[in-house]
C-alpha positions in Angstrom: 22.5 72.4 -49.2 25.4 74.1 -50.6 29.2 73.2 -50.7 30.5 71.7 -47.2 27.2 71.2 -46.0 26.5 68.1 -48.9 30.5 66.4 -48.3 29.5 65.5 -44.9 26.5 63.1 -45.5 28.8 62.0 -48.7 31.8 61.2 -46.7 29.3 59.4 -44.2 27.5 57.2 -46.8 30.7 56.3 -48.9 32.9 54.8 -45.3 29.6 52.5 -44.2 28.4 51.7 -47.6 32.1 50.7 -49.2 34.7 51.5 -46.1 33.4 49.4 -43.7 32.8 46.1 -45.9 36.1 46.9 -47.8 38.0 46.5 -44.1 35.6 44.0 -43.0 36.5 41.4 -46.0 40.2 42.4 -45.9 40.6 41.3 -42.7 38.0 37.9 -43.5 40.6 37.4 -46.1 43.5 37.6 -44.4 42.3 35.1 -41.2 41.6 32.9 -43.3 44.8 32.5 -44.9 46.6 32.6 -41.9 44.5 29.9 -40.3 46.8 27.3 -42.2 49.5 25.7 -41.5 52.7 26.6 -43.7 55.4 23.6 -44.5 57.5 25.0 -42.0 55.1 25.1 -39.5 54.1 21.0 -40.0 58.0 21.2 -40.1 58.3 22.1 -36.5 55.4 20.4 -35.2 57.2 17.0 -36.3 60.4 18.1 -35.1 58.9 19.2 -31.9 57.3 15.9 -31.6 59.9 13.8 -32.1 61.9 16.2 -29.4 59.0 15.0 -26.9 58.9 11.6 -27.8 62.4 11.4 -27.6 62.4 13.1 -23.6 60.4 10.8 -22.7 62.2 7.7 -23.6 64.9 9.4 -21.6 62.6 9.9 -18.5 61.9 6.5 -18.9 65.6 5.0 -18.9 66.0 7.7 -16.1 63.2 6.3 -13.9 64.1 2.5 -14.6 67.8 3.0 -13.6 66.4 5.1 -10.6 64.3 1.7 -10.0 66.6 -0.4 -10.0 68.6 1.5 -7.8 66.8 2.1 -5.0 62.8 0.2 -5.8 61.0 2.8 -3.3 62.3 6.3 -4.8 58.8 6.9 -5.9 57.9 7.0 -2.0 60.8 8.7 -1.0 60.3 11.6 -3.9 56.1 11.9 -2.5 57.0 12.5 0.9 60.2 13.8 1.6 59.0 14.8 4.6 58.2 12.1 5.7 60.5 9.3 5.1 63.9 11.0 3.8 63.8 14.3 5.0 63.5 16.2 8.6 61.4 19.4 8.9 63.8 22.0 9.9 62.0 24.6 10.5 61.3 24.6 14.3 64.8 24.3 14.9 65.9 27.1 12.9 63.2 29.3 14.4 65.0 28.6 17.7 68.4 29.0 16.7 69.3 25.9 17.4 70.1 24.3 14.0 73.7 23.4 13.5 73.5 23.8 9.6 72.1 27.0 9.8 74.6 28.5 12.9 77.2 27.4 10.3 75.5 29.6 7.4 75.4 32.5 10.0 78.9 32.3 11.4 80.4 32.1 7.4 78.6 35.6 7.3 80.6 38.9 7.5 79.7 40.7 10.2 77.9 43.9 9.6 80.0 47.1 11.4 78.4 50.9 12.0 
């Protein structure tokens, strides 16, 4: 083996015997020090929980004023259907609902 002919096998056992463990560890390394949490990340997950808990005493006051105003709204927002609501959509099909002959009529007409 002369010249060229020995680099190859050379170039070959130097990347698996030092190249790949040299990337291999690197990259060990650098997962591992990006597994933990910085002070500005514990930062934001306090002021992100404090956001939440703050929501939901909101959606709490929300829901209790909602209560009081009208004790079945739970009912009401389950099935609109229902008990608040009508289903429209047989009457539109047919032309026949007022509400949506008003949205038509508000419509430019379309002109060749």
């Amino acid at each position: 083996m002369e010249g060229p002919e020995i680099l190859i096998p050379l170039i070959a056992v130097v990347a698996i015997f030092i190249g790949l463990p040299w990337i291999i560890f690197h990259y060990i390394s650098k997962w591992k020090t990006a597994s933990a949490l910085t002070s500005e990340d514990e930062k934001l997950l306090d002021e992100l929980y404090e956001l939440a808990r703050r929501l939901d005493d909101r959606m709490s006051t929300i829901e209790r004023i909602v209560q009081a105003d009208n004790p079945n709204w739970r009912s009401v927002a389950s099935d609109p259907i229902g008990s608040a609501l009508e289903d429209r959509s047989a009457r539109i099909l047919e032309g026949s609902d007022p509400v949506e002959r008003i949205g038509r009529s508000n419509r430019p007409s379309r002109r060749n």
